[in-house]
N, C-alpha and C positions, 0 to 999 in steps of 0.2 A: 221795094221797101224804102219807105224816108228814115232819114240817117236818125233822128226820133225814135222808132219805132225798134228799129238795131239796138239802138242803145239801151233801150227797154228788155228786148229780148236778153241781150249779155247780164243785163242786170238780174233778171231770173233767173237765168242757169247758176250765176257766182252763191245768190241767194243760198244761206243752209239752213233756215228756220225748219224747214222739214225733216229734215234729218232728224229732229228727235222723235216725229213718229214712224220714222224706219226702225229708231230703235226700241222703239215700244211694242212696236208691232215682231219684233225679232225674240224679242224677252219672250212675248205672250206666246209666239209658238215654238219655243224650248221649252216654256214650262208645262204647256198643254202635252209636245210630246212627253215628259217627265215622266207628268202622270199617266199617260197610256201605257208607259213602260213598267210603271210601279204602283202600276192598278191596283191588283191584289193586295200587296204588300199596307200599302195607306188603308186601304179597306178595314185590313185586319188589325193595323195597329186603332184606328179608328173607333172600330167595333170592342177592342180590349177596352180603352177608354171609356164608353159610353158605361159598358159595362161596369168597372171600375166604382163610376160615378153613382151610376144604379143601384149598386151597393152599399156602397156610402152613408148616401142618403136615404135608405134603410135603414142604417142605425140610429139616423137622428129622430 
């Protein structure tokens, strides 16, 4: 390798502009698993809402 080329290399590894898509990518699958775990739960608070709404807007 030319000493160029090294110094390139090192330059990338120090590099941390990706790190924020590690951390993006970490959010999204904490929150993905969230919702597998409190499936039901959002479902039905969800479905109360929609409901809720339905009614509602029946009176108007």
């Amino acid at each position: 390798m030319k000493a160029q080329e090294l110094k390139g290399w090192k330059h990338f590894w120090r590099e941390e502009d990706g790190m924020g898509t590690v951390e993006i990518i970490l959010i999204i699958v904490v929150l993905v698993g969230l919702v597998l775990i409190f499936k039901e739960e959002i479902t039905k608070i969800v479905n109360s809402i929609f409901t809720k709404i339905t009614n509602q807007t029946n009176r108007v």
